[in-house]
TIVO-2410 file (N, C-alpha, C; in nm, 3 decimals):
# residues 179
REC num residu      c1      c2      c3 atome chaine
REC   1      X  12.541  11.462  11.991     N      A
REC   1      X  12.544  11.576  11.901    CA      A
REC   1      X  12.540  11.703  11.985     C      A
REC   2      X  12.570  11.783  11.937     N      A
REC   2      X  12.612  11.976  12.030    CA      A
REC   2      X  12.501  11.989  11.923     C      A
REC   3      X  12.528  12.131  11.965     N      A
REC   3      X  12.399  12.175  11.932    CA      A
REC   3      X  12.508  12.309  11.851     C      A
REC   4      X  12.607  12.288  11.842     N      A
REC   4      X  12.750  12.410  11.806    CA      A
REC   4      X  12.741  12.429  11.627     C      A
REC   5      X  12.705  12.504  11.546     N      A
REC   5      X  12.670  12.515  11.431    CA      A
REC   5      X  12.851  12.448  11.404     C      A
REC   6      X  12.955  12.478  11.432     N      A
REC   6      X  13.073  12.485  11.394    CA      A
REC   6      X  13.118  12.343  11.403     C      A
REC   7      X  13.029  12.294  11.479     N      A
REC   7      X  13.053  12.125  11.488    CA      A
REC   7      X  13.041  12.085  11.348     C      A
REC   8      X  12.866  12.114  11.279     N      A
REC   8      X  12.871  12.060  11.185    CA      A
REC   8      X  13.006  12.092  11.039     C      A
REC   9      X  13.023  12.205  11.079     N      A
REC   9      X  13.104  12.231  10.950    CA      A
REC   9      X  13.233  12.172  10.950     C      A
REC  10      X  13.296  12.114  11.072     N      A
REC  10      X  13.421  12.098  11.127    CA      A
REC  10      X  13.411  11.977  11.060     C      A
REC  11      X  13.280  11.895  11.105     N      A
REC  11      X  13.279  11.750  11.025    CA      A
REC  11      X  13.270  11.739  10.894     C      A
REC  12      X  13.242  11.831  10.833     N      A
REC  12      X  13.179  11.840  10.677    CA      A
REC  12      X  13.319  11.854  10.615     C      A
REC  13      X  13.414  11.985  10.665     N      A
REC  13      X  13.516  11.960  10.619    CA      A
REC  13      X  13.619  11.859  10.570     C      A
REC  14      X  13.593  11.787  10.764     N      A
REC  14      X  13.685  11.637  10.767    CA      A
REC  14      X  13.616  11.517  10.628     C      A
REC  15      X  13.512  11.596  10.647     N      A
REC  15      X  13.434  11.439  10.583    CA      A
REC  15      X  13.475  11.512  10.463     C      A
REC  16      X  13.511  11.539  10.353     N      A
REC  16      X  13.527  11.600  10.252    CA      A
REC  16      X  13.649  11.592  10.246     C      A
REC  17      X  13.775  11.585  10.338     N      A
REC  17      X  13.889  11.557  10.330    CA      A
REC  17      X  13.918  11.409  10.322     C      A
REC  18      X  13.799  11.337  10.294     N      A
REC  18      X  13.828  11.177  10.296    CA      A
REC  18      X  13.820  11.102  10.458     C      A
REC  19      X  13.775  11.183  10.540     N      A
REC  19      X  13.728  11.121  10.671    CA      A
REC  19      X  13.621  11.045  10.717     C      A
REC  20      X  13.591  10.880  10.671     N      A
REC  20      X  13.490  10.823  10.696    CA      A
REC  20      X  13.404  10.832  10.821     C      A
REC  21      X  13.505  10.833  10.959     N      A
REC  21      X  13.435  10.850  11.096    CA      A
REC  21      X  13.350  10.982  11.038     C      A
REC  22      X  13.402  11.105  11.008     N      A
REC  22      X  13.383  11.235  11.027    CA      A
REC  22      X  13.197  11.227  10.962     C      A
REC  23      X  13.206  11.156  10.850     N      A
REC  23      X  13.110  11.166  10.758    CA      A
REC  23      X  12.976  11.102  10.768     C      A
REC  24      X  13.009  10.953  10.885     N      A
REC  24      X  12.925  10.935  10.908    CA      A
REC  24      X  12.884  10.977  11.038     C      A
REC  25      X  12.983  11.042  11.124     N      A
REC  25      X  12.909  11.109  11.248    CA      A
REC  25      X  12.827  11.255  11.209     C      A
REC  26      X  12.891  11.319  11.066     N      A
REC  26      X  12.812  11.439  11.035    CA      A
REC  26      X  12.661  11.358  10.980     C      A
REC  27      X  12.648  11.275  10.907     N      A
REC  27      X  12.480  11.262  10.910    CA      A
REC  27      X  12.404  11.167  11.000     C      A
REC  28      X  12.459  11.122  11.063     N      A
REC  28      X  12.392  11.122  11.195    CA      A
REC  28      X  12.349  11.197  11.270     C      A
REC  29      X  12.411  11.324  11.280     N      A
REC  29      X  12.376  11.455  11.357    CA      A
REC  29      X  12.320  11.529  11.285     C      A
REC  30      X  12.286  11.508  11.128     N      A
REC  30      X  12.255  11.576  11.017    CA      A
REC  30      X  12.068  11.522  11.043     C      A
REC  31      X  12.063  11.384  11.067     N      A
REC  31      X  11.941  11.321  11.085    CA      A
REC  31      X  11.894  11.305  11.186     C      A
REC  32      X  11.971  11.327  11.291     N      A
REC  32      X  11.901  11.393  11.462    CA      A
REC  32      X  11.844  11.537  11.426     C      A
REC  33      X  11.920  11.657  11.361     N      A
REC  33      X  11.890  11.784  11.343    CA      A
REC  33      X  11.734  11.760  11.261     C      A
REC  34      X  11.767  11.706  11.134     N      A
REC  34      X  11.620  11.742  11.064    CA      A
REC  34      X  11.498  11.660  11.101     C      A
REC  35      X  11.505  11.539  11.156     N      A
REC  35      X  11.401  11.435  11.213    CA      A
REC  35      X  11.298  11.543  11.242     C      A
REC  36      X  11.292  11.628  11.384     N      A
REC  36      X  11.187  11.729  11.436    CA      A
REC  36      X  11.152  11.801  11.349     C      A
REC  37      X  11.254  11.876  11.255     N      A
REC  37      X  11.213  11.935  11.109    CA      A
REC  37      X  11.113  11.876  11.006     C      A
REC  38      X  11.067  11.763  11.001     N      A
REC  38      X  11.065  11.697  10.904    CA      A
REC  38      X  10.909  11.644  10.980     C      A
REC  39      X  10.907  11.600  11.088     N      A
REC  39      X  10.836  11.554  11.215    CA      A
REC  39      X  10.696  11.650  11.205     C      A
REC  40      X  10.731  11.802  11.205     N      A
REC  40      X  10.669  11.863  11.228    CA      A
REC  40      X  10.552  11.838  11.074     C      A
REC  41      X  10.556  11.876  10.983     N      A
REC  41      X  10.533  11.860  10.854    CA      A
REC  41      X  10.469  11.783  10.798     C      A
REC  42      X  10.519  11.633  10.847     N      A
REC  42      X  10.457  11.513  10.776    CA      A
REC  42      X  10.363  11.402  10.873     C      A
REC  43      X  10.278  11.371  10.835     N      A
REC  43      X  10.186  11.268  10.916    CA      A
REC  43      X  10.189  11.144  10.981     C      A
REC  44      X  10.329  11.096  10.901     N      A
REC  44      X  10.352  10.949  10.906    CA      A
REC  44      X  10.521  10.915  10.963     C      A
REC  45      X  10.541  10.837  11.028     N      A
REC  45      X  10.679  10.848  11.079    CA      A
REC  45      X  10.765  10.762  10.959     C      A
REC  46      X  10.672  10.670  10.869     N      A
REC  46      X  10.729  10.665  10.764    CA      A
REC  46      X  10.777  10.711  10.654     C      A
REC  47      X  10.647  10.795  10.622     N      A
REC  47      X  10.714  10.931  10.537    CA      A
REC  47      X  10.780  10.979  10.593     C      A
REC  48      X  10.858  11.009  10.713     N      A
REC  48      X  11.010  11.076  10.784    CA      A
REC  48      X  11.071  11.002  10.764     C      A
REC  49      X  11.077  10.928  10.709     N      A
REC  49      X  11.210  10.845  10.728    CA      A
REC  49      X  11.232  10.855  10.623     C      A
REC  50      X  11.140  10.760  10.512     N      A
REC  50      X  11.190  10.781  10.364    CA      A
REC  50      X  11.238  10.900  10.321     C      A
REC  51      X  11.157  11.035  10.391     N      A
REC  51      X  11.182  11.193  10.323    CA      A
REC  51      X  11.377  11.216  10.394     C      A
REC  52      X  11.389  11.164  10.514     N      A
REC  52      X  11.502  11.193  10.553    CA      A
REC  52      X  11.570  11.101  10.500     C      A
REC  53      X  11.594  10.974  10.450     N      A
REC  53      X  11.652  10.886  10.365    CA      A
REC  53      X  11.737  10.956  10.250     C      A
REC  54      X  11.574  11.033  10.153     N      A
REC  54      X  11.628  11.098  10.029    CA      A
REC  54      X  11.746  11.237  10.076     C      A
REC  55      X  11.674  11.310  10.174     N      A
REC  55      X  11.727  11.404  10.213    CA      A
REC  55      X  11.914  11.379  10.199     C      A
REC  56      X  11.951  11.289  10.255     N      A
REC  56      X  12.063  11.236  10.297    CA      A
REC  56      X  12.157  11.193  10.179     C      A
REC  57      X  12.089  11.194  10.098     N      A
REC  57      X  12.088  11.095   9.925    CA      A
REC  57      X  12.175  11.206   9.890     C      A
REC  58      X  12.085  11.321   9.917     N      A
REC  58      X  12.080  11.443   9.815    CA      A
REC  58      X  12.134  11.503   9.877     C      A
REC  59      X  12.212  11.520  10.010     N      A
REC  59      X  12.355  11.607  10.078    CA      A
REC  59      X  12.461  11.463  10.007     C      A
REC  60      X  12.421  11.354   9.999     N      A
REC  60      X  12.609  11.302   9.965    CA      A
REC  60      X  12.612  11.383   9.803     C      A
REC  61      X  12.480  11.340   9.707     N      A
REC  61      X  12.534  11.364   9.566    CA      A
REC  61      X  12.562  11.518   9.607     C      A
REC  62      X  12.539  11.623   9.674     N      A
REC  62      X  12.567  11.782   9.641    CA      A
REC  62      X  12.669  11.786   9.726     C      A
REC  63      X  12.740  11.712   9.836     N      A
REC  63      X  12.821  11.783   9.888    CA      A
REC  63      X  12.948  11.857   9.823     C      A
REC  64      X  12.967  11.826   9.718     N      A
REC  64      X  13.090  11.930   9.661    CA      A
REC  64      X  13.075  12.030   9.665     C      A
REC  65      X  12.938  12.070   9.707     N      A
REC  65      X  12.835  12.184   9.669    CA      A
REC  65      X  12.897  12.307   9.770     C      A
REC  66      X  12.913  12.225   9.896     N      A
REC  66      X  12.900  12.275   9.990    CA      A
REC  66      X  13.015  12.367  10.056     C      A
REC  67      X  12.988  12.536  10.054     N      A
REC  67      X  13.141  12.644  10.090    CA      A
REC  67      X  13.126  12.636  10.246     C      A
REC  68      X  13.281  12.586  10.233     N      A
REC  68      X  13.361  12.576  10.404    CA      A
REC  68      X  13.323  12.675  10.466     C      A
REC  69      X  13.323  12.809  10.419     N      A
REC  69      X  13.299  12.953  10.426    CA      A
REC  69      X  13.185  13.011  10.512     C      A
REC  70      X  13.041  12.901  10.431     N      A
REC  70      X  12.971  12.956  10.500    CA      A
REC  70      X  12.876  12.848  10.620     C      A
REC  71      X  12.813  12.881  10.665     N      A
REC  71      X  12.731  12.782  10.762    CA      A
REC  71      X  12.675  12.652  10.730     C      A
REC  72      X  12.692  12.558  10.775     N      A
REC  72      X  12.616  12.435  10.737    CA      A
REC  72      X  12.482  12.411  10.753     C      A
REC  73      X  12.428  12.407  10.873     N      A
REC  73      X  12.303  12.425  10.904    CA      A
REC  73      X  12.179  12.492  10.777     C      A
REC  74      X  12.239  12.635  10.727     N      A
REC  74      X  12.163  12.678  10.628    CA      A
REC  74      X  12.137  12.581  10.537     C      A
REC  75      X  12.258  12.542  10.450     N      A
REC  75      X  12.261  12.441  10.305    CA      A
REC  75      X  12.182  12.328  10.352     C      A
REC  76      X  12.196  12.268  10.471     N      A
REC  76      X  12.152  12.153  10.489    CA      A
REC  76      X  12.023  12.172  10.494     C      A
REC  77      X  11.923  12.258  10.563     N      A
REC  77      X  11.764  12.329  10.559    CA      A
REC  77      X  11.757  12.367  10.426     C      A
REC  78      X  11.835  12.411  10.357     N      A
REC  78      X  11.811  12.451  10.199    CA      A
REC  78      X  11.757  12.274  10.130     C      A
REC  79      X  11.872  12.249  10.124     N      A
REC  79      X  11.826  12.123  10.091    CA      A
REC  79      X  11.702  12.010  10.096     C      A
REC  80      X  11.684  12.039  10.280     N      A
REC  80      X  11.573  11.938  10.336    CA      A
REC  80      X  11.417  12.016  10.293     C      A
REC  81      X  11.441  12.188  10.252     N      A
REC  81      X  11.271  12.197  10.254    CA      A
REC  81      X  11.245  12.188  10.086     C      A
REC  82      X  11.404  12.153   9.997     N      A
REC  82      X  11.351  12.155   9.833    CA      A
REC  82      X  11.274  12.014   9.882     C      A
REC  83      X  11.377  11.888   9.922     N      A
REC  83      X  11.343  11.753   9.904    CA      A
REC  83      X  11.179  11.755   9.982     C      A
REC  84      X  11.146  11.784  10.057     N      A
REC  84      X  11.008  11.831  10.089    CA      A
REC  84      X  10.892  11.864  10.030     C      A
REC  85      X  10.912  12.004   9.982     N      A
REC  85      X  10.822  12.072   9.824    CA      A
REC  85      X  10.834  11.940   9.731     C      A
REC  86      X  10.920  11.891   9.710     N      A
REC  86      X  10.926  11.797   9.578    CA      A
REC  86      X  10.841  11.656   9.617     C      A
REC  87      X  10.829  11.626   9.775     N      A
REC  87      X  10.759  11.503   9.856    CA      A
REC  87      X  10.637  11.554   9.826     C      A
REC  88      X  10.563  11.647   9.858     N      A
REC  88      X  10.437  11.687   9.904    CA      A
REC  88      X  10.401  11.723   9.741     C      A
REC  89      X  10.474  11.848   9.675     N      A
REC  89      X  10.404  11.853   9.539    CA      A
REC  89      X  10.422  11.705   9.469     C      A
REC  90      X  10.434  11.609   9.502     N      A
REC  90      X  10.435  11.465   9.435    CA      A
REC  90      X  10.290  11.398   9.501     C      A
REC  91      X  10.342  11.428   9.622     N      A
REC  91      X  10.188  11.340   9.786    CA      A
REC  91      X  10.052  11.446   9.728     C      A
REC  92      X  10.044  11.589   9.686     N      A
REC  92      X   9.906  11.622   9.624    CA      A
REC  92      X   9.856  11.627   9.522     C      A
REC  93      X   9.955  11.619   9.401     N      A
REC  93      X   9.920  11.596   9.255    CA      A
REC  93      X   9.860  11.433   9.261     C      A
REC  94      X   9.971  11.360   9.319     N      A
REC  94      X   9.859  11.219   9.349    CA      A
REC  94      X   9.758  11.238   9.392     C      A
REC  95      X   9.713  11.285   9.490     N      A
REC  95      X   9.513  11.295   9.528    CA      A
REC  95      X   9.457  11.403   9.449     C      A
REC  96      X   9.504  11.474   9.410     N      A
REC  96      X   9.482  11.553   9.335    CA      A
REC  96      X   9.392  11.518   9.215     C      A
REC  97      X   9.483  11.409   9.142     N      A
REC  97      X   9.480  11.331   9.029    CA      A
REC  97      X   9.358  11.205   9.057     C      A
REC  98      X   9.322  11.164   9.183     N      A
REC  98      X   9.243  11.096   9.252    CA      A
REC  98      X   9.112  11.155   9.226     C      A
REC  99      X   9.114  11.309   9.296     N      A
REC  99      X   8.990  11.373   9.264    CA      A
REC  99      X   8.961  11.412   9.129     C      A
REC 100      X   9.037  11.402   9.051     N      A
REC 100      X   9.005  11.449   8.936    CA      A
REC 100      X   8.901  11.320   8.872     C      A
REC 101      X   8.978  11.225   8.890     N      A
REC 101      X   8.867  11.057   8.884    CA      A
REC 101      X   8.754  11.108   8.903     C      A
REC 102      X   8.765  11.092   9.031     N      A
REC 102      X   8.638  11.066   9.132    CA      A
REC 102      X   8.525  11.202   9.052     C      A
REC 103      X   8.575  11.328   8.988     N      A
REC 103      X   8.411  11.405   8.903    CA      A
REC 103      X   8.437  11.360   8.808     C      A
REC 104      X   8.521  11.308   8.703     N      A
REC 104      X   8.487  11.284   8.638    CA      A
REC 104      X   8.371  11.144   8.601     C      A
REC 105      X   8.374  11.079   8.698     N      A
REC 105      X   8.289  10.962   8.731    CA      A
REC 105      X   8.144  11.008   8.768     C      A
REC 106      X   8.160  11.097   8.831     N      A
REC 106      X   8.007  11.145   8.848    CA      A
REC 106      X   7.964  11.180   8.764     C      A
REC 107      X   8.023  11.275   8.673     N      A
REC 107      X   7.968  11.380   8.548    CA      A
REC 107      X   7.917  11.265   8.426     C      A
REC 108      X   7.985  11.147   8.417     N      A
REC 108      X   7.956  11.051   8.383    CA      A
REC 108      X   7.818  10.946   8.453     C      A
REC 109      X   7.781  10.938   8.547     N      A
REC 109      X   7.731  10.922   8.576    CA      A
REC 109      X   7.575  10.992   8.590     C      A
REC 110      X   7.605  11.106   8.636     N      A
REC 110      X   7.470  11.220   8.578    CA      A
REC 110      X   7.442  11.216   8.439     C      A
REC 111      X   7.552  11.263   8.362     N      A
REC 111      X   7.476  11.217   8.229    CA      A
REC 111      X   7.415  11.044   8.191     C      A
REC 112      X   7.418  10.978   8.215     N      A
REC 112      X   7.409  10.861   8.184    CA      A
REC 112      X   7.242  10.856   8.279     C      A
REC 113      X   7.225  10.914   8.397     N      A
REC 113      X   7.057  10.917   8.467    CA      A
REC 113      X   7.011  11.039   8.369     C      A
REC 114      X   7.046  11.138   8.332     N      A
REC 114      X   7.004  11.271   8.220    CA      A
REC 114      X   6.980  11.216   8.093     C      A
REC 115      X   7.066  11.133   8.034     N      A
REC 115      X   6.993  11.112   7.925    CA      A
REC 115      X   6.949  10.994   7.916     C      A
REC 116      X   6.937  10.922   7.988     N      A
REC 116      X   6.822  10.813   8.033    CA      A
REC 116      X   6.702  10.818   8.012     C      A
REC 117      X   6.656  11.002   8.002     N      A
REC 117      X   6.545  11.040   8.031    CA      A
REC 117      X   6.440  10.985   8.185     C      A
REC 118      X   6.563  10.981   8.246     N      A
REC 118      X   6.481  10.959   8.429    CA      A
REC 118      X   6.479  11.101   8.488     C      A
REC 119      X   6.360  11.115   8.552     N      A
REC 119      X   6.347  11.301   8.602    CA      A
REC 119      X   6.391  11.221   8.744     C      A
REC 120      X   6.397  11.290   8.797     N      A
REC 120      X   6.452  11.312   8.951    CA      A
REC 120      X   6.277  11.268   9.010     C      A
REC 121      X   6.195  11.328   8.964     N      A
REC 121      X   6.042  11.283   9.038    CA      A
REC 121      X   5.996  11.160   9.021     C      A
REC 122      X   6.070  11.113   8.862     N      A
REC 122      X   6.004  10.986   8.840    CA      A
REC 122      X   6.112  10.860   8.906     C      A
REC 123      X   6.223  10.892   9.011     N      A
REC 123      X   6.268  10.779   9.117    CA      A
REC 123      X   6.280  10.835   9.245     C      A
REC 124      X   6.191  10.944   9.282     N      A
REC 124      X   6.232  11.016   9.382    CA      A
REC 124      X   6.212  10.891   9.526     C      A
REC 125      X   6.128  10.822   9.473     N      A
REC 125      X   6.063  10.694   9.568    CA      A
REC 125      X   6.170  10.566   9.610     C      A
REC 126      X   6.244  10.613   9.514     N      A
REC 126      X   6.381  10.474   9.521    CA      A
REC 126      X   6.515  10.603   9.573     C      A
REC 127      X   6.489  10.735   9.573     N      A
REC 127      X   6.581  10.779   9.642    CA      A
REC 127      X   6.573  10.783   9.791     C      A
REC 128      X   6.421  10.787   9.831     N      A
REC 128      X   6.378  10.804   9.958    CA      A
REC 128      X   6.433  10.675  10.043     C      A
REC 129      X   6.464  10.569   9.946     N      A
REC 129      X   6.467  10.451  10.046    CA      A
REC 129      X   6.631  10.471  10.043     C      A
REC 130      X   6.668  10.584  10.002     N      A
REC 130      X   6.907  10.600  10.050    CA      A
REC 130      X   6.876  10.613  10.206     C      A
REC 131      X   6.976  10.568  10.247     N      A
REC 131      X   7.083  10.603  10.350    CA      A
REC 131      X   7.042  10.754  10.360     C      A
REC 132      X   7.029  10.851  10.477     N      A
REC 132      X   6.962  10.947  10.458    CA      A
REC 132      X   7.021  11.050  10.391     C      A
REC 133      X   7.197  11.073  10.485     N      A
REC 133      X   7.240  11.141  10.408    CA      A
REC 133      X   7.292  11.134  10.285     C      A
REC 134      X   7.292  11.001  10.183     N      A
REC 134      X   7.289  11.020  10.056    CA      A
REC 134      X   7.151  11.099   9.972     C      A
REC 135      X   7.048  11.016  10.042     N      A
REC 135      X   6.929  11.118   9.961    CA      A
REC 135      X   6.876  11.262  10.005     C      A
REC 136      X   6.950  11.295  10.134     N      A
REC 136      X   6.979  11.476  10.103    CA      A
REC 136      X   7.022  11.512   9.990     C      A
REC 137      X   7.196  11.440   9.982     N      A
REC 137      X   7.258  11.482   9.895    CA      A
REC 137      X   7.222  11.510   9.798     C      A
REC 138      X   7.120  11.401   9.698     N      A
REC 138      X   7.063  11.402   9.552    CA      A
REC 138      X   6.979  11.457   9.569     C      A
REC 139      X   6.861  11.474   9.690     N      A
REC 139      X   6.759  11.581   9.696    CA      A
REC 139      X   6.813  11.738   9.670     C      A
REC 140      X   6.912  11.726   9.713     N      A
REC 140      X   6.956  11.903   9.758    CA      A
REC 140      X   7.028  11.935   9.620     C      A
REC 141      X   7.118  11.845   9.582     N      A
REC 141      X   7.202  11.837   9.412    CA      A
REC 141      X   7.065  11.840   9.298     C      A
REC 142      X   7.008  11.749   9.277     N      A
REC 142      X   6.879  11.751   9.175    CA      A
REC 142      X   6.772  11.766   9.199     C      A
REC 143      X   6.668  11.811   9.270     N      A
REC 143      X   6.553  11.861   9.314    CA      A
REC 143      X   6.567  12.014   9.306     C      A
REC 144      X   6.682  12.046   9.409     N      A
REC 144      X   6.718  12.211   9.434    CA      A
REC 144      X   6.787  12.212   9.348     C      A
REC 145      X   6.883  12.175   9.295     N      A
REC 145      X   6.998  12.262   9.219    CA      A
REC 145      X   7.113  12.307   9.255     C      A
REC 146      X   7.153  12.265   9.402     N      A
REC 146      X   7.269  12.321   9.447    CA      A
REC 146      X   7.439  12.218   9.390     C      A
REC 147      X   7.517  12.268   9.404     N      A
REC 147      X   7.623  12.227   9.335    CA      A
REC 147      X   7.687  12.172   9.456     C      A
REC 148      X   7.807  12.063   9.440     N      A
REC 148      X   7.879  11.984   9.553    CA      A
REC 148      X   7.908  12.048   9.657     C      A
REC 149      X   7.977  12.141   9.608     N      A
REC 149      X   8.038  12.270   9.682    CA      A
REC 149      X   7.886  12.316   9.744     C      A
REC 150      X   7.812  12.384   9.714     N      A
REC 150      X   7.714  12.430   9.827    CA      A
REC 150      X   7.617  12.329   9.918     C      A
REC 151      X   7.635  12.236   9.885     N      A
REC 151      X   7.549  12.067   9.928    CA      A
REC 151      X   7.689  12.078  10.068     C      A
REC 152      X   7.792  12.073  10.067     N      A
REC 152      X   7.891  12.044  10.100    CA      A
REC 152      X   7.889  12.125  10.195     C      A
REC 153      X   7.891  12.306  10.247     N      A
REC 153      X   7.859  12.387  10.305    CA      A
REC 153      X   7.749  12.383  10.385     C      A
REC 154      X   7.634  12.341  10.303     N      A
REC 154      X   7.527  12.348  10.342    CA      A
REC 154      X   7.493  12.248  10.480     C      A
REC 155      X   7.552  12.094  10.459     N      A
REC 155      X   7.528  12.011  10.520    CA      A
REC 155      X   7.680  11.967  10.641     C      A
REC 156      X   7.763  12.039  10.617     N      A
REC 156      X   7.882  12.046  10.713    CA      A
REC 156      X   7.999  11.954  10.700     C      A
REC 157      X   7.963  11.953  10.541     N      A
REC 157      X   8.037  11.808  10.510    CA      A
REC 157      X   8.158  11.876  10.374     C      A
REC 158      X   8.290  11.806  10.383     N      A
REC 158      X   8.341  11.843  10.207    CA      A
REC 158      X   8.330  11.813  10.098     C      A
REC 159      X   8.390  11.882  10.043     N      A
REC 159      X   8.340  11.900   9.882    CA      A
REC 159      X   8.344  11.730   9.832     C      A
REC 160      X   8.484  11.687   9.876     N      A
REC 160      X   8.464  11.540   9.812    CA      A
REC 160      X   8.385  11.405   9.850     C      A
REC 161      X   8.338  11.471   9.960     N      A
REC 161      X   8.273  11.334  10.097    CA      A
REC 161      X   8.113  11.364  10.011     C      A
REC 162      X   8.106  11.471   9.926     N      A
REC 162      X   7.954  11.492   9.889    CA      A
REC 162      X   7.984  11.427   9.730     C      A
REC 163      X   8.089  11.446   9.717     N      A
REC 163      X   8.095  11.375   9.550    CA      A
REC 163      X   8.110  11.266   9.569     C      A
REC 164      X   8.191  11.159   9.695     N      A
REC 164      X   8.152  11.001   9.662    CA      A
REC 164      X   8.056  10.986   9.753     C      A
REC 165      X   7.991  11.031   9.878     N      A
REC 165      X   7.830  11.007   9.850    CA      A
REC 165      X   7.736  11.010   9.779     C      A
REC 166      X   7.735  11.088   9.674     N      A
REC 166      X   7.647  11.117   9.552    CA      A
REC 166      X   7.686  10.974   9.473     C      A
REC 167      X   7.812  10.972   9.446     N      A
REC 167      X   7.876  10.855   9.335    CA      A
REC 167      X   7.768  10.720   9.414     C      A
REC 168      X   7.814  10.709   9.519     N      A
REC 168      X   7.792  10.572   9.604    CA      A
REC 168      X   7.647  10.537   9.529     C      A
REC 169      X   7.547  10.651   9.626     N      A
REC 169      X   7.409  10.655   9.543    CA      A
REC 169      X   7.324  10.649   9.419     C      A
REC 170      X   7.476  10.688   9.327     N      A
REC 170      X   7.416  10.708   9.172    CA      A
REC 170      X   7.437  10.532   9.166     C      A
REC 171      X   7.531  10.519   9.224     N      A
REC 171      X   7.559  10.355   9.185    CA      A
REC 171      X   7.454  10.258   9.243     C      A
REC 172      X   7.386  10.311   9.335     N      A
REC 172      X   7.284  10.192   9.390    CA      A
REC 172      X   7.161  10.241   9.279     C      A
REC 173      X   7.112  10.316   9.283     N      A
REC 173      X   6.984  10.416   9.205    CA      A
REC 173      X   7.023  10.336   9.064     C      A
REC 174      X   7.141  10.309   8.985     N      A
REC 174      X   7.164  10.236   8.884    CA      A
REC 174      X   7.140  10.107   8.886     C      A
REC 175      X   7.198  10.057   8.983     N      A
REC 175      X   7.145   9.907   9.027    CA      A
REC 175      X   7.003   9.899   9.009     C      A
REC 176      X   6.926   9.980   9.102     N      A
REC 176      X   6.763   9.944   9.128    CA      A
REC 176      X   6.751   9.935   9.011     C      A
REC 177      X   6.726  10.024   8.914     N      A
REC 177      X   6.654  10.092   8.773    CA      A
REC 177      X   6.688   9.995   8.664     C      A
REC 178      X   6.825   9.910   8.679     N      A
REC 178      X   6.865   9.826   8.578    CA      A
REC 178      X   6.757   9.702   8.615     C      A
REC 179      X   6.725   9.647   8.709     N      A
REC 179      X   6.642   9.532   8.737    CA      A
REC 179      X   6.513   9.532   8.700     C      A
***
């Protein structure tokens, strides 16, 4: 592959004139170009591949798209950072949707020790025996009053590593109390 912007368009043309060599030497050089593009961005060399897979999908269905006129390189980056936005806003609404679980399970869970009518003093003795940093956590969440988010700050840890430590704990603290 050159590195000659005019290369690509020369092939895009041919390949558009019904030139099979042309078409598959343009995405080959199409998927040498965006690989490092794509590389940079994503975590997994699998997700590059699949993302450059679709990428490739989505230059054959648009190529009609594409004016002789102007540069290739652009359309083709046009293309690779929609199919991207559309990877990632898909890759964080999934965890996204994960965390949304994961409080709603707690909030469920707090209420269920709240209206139990269990005070925080009357198992503070079965919290003492957590794992330590779980019974910070519930010390610092229900004793003090601080919220995930400041438990989370406070102790150098994130917001969600303090919501399924808390979960983990509510789940053993349930165990004990049921026996």
């Amino acid at each position: 592959m050159t590195d000659n912007s005019d290369n690509f368009a020369t092939l895009m043309k041919q390949a558009l004139a019904g030139d099979q060599r042309a078409y598959s030497e343009l995405l080959q050089d199409t998927s040498r170009l965006l690989r490092p593009f794509l590389a940079k961005r994503l975590s997994f060399t699998s997700e590059v591949d699949d993302l450059l897979q679709e990428i490739l999908i989505s230059i054959h269905k648009a190529r009609h798209t594409y004016d002789g006129k102007r540069p290739y390189k652009p359309w083709v980056y046009a293309i690779a950072r929609f199919r991207l936005q559309d990877h990632l806003r898909a890759h964080y609404a999934d965890h996204l949707h994960h965390a949304d679980d994961l409080s709603e399970i707690e909030e469920t869970l707090q209420q269920d020790v709240t209206e139990s009518a269990i005070s925080y003093e009357s198992i503070s003795g079965e919290v003492e025996k957590l794992p330590e940093k779980q019974a910070t956590i519930l010390r610092l969440m229900h004793q003090e009053g601080y919220t995930a988010r400041e438990v989370a700050e406070k102790i150098g840890m994130n917001e969600s590593a303090v919501k399924v430590a808390a979960h983990r704990a509510y789940k053993i603290l349930r165990q004990k109390l049921e026996k």
